[in-house]
C-alpha positions in Angstrom: 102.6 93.8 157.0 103.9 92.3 153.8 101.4 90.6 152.4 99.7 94.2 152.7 102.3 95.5 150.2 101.6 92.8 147.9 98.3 93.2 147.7 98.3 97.1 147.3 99.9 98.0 143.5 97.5 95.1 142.6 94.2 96.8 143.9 95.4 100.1 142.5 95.8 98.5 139.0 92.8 96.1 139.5 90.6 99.6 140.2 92.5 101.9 138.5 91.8 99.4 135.0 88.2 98.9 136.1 87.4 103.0 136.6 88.9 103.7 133.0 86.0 104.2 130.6 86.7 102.6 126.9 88.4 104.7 124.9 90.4 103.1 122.6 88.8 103.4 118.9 90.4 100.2 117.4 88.5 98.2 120.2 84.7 99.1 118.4 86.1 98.1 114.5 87.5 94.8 116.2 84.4 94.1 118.5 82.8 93.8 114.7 85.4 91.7 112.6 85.2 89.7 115.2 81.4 89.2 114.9 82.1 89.4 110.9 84.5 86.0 111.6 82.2 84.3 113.9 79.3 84.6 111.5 80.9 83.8 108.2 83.7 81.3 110.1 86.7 82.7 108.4 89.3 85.2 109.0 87.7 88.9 107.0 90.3 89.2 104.1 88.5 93.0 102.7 87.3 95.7 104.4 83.6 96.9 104.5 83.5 99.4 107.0 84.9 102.5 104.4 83.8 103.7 101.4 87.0 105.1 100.1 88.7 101.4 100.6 85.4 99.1 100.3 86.3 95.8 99.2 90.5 97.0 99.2 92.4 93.6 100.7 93.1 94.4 104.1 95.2 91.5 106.9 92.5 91.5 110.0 94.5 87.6 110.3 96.9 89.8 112.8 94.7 90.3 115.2 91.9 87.8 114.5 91.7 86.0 117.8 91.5 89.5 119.8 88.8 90.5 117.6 87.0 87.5 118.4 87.7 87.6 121.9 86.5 91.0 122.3 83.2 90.4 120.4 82.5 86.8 122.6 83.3 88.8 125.6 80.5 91.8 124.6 78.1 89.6 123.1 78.0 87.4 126.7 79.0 89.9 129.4 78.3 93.6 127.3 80.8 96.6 127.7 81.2 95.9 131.3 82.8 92.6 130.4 85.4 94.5 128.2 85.7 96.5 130.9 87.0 93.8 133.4 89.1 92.2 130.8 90.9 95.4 130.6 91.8 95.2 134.2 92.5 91.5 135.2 94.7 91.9 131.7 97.0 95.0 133.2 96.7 93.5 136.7 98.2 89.8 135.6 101.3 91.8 134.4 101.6 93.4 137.5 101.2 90.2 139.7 103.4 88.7 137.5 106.1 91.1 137.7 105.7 91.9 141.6 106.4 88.0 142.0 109.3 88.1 140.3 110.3 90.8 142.4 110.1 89.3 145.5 111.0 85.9 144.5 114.8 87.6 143.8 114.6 88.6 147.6 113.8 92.0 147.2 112.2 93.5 150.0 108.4 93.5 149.5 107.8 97.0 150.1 110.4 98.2 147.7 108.8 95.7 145.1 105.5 97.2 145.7 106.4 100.6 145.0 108.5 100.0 142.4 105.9 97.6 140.6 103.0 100.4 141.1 105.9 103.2 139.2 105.1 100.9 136.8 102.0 100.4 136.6 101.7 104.2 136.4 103.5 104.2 133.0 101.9 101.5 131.6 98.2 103.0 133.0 97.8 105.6 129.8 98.6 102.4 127.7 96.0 99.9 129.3 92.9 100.8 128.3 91.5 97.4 126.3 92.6 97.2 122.8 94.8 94.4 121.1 97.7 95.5 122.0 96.7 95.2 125.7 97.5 91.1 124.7 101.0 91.7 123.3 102.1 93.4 126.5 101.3 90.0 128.8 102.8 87.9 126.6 106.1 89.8 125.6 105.7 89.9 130.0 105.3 86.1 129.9 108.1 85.6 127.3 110.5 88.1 129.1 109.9 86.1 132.5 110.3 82.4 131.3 113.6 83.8 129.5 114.5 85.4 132.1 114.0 82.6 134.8 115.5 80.2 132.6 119.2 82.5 132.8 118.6 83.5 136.7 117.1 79.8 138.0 117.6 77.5 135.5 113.9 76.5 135.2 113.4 75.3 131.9 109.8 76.0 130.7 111.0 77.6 127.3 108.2 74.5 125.8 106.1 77.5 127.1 107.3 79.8 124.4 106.0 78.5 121.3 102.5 78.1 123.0 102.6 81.7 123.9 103.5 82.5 120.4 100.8 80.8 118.7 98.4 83.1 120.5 100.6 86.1 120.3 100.7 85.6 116.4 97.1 85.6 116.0 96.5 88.6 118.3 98.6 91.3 117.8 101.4 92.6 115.1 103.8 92.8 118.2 104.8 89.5 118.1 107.7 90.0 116.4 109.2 92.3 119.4 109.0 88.3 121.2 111.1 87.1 118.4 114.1 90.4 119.3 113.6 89.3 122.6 114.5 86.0 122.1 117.3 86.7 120.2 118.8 89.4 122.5 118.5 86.7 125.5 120.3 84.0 122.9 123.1 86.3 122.3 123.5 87.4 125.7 123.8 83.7 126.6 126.1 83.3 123.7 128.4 86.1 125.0 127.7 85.0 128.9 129.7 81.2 127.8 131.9 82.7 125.7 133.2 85.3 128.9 132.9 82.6 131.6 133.2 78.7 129.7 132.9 77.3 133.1 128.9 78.7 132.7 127.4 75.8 133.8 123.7 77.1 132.1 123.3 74.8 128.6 122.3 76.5 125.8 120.4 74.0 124.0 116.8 74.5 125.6 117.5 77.8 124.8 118.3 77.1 120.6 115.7 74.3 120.6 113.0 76.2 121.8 113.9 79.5 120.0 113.6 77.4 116.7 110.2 75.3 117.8 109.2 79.3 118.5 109.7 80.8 114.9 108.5 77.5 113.6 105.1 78.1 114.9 105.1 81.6 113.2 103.3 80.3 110.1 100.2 79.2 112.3 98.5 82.3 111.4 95.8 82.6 108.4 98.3 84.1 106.4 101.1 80.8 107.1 104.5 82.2 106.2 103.4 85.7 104.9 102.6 86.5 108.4 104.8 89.2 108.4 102.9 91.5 106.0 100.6 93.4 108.5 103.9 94.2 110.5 105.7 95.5 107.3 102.6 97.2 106.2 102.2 99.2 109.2 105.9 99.6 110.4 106.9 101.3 106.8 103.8 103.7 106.3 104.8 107.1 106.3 101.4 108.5 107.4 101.3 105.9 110.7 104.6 107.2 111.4 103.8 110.7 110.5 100.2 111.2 112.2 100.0 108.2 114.8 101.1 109.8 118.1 101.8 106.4 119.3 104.3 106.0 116.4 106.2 109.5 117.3 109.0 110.1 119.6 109.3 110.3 123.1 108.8 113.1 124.7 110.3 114.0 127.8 108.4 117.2 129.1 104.8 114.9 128.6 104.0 113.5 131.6 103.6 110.3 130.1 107.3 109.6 129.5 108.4 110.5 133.4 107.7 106.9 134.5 110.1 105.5 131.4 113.0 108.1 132.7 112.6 108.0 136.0 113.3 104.5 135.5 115.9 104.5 134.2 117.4 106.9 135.8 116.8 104.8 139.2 118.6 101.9 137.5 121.8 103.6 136.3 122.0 105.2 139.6 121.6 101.4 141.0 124.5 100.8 138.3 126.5 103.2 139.7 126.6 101.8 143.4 125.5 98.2 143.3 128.7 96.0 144.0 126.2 93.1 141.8 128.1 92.9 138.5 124.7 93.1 136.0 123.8 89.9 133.1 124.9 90.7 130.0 121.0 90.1 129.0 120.3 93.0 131.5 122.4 95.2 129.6 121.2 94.4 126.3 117.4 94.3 127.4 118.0 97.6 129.1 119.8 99.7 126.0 117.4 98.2 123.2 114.3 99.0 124.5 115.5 102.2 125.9 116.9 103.4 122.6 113.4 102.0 120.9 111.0 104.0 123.8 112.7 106.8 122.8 112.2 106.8 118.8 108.7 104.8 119.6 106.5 106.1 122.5 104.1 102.9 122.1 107.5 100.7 123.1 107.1 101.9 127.2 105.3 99.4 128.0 107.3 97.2 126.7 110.1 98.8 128.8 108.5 99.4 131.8 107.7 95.2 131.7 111.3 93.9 131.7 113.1 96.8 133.6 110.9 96.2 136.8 112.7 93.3 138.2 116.0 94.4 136.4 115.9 97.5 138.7 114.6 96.2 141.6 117.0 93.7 141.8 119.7 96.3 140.9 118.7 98.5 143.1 116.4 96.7 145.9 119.4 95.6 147.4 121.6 98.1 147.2 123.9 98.7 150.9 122.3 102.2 151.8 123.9 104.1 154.3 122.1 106.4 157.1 119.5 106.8 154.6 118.5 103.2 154.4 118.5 102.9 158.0 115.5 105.2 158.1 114.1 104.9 154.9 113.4 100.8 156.1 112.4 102.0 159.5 109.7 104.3 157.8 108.5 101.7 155.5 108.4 99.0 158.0 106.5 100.9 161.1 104.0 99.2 162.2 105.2 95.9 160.4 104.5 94.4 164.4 101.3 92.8 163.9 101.7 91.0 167.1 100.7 94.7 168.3 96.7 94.1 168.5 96.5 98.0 167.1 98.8 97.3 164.4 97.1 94.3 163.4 93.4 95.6 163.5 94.7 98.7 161.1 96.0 96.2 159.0 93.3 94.4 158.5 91.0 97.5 157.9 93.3 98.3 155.5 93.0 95.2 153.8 89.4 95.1 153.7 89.3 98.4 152.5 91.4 97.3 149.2 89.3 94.0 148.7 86.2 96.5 149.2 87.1 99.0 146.8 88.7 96.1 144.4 85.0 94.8 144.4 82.9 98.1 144.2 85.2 99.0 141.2 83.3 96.0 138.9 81.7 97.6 136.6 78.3 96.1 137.4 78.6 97.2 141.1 80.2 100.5 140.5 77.3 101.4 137.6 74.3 99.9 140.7 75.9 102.1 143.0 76.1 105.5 141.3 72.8 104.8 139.1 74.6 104.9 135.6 74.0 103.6 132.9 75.8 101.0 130.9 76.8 103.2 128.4 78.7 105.6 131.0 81.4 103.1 130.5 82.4 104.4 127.0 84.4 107.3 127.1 82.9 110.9 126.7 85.5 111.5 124.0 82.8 109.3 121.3 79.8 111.0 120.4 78.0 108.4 122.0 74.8 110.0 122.9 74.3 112.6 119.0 74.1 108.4 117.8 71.2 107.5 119.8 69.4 110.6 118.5 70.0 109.6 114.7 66.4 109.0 113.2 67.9 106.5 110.6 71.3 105.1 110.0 73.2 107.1 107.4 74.8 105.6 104.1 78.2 106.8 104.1 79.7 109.3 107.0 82.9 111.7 107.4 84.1 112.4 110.8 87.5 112.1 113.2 88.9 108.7 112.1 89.6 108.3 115.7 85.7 108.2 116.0 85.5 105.7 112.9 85.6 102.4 114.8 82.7 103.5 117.4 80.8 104.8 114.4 81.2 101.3 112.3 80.5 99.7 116.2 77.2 101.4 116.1 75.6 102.2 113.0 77.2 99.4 110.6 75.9 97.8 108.3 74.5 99.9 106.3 76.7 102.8 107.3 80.2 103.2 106.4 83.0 105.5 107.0 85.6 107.5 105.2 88.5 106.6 107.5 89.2 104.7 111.1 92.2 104.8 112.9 93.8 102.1 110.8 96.2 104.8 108.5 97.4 102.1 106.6 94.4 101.2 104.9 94.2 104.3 102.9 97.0 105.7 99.9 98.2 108.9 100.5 95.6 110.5 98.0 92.4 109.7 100.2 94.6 111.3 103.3 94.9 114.5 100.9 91.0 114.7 100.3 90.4 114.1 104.1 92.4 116.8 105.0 91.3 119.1 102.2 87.8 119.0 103.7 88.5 118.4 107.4 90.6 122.2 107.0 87.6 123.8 104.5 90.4 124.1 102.0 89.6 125.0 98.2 87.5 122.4 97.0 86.2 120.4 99.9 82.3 120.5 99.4 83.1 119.1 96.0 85.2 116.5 97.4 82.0 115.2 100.0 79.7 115.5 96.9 82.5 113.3 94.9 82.6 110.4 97.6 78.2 111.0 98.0 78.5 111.2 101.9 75.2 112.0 103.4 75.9 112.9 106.9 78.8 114.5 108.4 79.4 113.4 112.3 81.7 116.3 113.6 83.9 117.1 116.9 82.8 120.3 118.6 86.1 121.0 119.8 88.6 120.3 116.8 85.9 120.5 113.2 84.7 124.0 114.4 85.5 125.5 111.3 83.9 122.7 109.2 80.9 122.4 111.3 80.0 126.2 110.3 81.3 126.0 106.8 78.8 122.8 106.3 75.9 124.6 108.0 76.7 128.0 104.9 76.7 125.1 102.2 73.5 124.0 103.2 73.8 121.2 106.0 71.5 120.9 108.4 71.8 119.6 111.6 69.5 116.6 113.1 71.3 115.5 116.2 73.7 116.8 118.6 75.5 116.6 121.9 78.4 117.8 124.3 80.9 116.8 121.9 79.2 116.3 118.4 77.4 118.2 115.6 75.7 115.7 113.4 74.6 117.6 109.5 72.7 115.9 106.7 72.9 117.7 103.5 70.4 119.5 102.7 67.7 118.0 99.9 68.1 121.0 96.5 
C-alpha cells in the first residue's frame, strides 16, 4: 500500500501540470529573446518588441538561460514540449519534497497528503514561466541546507552549481542568498545555545561564500543585481501586478498557505519535538513575506512541507489517531489477493492517466489541435484571421507577449506584462485610452498605431468608442475584437 501513496500526489501533479493550458504571458516574449539570443549569440541588451520603449536598455541577462530554454524546447518539441516541461518541473519539487518526507520517518500516507496540500497551493503558480525554475532550485537549495543541519550530509559544493543556473534564469535568486543566510544564522545561534553542537560550521561559511562568489557569472558580472532592484522598487509592479499585492485570505488561492500554517502551529502546540532554530526562522520569514507578497507561497509552501510534516507527522494522537491510521491503512494487507489486485488496478490507473495526460496523446485522443494547448484567455484564433501583420498594436499588456510570439517582427506592441519597462507617463497614455478618457484617439494617432487587438470582456467601452471614431473591424473571435483604422 505505500508505495501507492508515493506514487499518487506525483500523478496528480504530473497530470494536473500536463492538463493546464499555457497561460502565462511572459512565457510567449521569452520563447522570442530566446530565439533573438540564439540567432545573434548574445544576451538582447534593448527591447524591440514596443514602440513606446523601442530600442530603451532593457536586462533580458536575468532570465537569459530560461528564455533560451523555452525557445530550444518549442523549436524541437512545439507547445506540447512546453507543456511537459511545465509538469516534470512542478512534479520534481514534489518528488523531491515527498522524499524528504518520508526519509524523516513520517508515515507515507501522511506525507502524501500533506505533499499534494501542497501541490494544491503551488498548482495556480505552476503554469510554465521563468519563475517555474526559481521555485526548484530555492527547493534544491532549501533541501541540501536543510539536510546538511538534520543529517550532516555535506553536498553544500552543490550550492554554487545551483546558483549559476539560478542567476541566469530568474531574478529570484537572490531569495537563495536570504535562505542561506537565515540557515547560517540559525547555525550560528544553534552553537552558540548548545557548544557541545557537534555540526561544524565551516562547510556551511565556505560554501556560502564560493555561493555569492559565483553571482557575477551572469552577463551583467557584478551588476547582476539591477533587474531585481529595478523590478522590486517600481511602484506600478507593486501597484498593478497582482502577484506583487498582498495576500488575501478570503481568495481561495491563499487557503493552502494558512491552512498550513495553521496545521504547523497546532503541531507546535502538542509536539513534545523541540523545533531547529532554522525552522523557526524559515517559518516566520517567509510567512511574514507571503503575506505582503502573494508570489512568495510557493516559496512557502516548498520549505514548510517537511517542516510540518515532521512537526506534525509524528505527533502522539490520542483515540483519534488510532482510527484516523486504521482508516488510512485499510487495506494496506496486500497479502490479501483482493487487496492486492485493487492495488494494482489502482496503480495502473495512475500510470495510465499519467501517460494519456502527454500532451501528444491527450491532443490524438480528443482530436485537438495543437493549439488547444494555449489558453482560451489569448486571442489566439482573431490572429490566425489577420490578412497581414500589423505595424504597431494596442491591446491588454497581458496579451503583449502572445502578440510579439505571433506576429513579431514587423509588429510591435505598446506594453507587455513587463511594468517596468515603461515610465510612469506611457502608463498614463495607456490608461487614458484603455478608459476612453479625454483625449485618447489623439493619443493612438500620436503613437501611429494601426490596429487595436481588444478583450471582449474588459475593453468593451473602447471596442465601441473605436468602432464611432471610425475603426473597422477585420477579425474577431470569442474573446477578441480586432479594428484597423479606417483609411480618411
Amino acid at each position: 500500500m505505500e508505495h501507492l501513496w508515493l506514487v499518487l500526489p506525483l500523478a496528480i501533479s504530473f497530470i494536473a501540470l500536463n492538463m493546464t493550458p499555457l497561460k502565462e504571458g511572459d512565457l510567449w516574449w521569452h520563447i522570442k529573446v530566446g530565439e533573438q539570443a540564439l540567432r545573434e549569440m548574445q544576451v538582447p541588451r534593448f527591447d524591440e518588441f514596443t514602440f513606446t520603449a523601442f530600442q530603451s536598455e532593457y536586462l533580458f541577462s536575468y532570465s537569459w538561460l530560461s528564455a533560451v530554454c523555452f525557445y530550444v524546447v518549442y523549436k524541437l518539441f512545439g507547445l506540447s514540449g512546453l507543456v511537459l516541461v511545465q509538469a516534470l518541473t512542478g512534479t520534481t519539487i514534489f518528488a523531491l519534497l515527498l522524499r524528504e518526507c518520508v526519509r524523516q520517518g513520517v508515515a507515507p500516507s501522511f506525507s502524501a497528503v500533506l505533499t499534494l496540500f501542497c501541490f494544491l497551493g503551488y498548482y495556480s503558480f505552476g503554469s510554465i514561466r521563468s519563475q517555474i525554475f526559481s521555485f526548484l532550485f530555492f527547493c534544491l537549495f532549501f533541501l541540501l541546507c536543510r539536510n546538511y543541519l538534520t543529517q550532516g550530509q555535506n553536498r553544500l559544493w552543490l550550492l554554487p552549481v545551483v546558483m549559476i543556473a539560478w542567476i541566469n534564469s530568474h531574478g529570484a535568486w537572490v531569495i537563495g542568498i536570504v535562505l542561506l543566510g537565515i540557515f547560517l544564522g540559525s547555525l550560528l545561534l544553534e552553537r552558540w545555545w548548545n557548544p557541545t553542537l557537534e555540526l561544524s560550521l565551516r562547510p556551511m561559511l565556505v560554501w556560502m561564500a564560493v555561493t555569492l562568489l559565483v553571482l557575477p557569472l551572469n552577463p551583467e558580472g557584478l551588476m547582476v543585481y539591477r533587474s531585481v532592484v529595478a523590478i522590486g522598487s517600481n511602484s506600478i509592479v507593486q501597484q498593478f501586478i497582482s502577484e506583487w499585492q498582498p495576500l488575501v485570505i478570503t481568495n481561495s488561492v491563499s487557503w493552502p498557505f494558512l491552512g498550513l500554517l495553521g496545521l504547523w502551529i497546532f503541531g507546535l502546540a502538542h509536539t513534545e519535538r523541540r523545533p531547529r532554530i532554522y525552522e523557526l526562522f524559515l517559518m516566520l520569514v517567509f510567512a511574514i513575506l507571503t503575506l505582503r507578497y502573494l508570489r512568495m507561497m510557493p516559496f512557502f509552501l516548498i520549505l514548510a512541507a517537511p517542516i510540518v510534516a515532521e512537526t506534525v507527522g509524528n505527533l502522539r494522537w490520542d483515540e483519534l489517531h488510532r482510527r484516523l491510521s486504521g482508516f488510512l491503512h485499510s487495506g494496506a494487507n496486500t497479502s490479501n489477493p483482493v487487496n492486492a489486485f485493487a492495488n494494482s488496478i489502482f496503480l495502473v490507473a495512475l500510470l495510465g492517466g499519467m501517460i494519456g495526460s502527454l500532451p501528444w496523446v491527450h491532443l490524438s485522443v480528443l482530436g485537438k489541435p495543437t493549439s488547444s494547448l494555449i489558453s482560451s484567455y489569448f486571442p489566439v484564433e482573431a490572429i490566425s484571421k489577420l490578412p497581414a501583420r500589423p505595424t504597431r498594436v494596442f491591446s491588454l499588456p497581458e496579451w503583449g507577449g502572445y502578440i510579439t510570439f505571433s506576429l513579431h517582427p514587423p509588429t510591435t506592441i505598446f506594453a507587455d506584462g513587463r511594468a517596468e519597462l515603461l515610465p510612469h507617463a506611457i502608463w498614463d497614455d495607456y490608461l487614458t485610452i484603455a478608459t476612453t478618457s479625454t483625449g485618447w484617439d489623439e493619443l493612438l494617432e500620436r503613437y501611429q498605431v494601426d490596429t487595436l487587438i481588444l478583450s471582449k470582456a474588459r475593453q468593451g467601452a473602447l471596442i465601441v468608442a473605436a468602432r464611432h471614431s471610425g475603426w473597422i473591424s477585420i477579425a474577431e473571435d470569442d474573446v477578441a475584437v480586432v479594428l484597423r483604422k479606417e483609411p480618411e
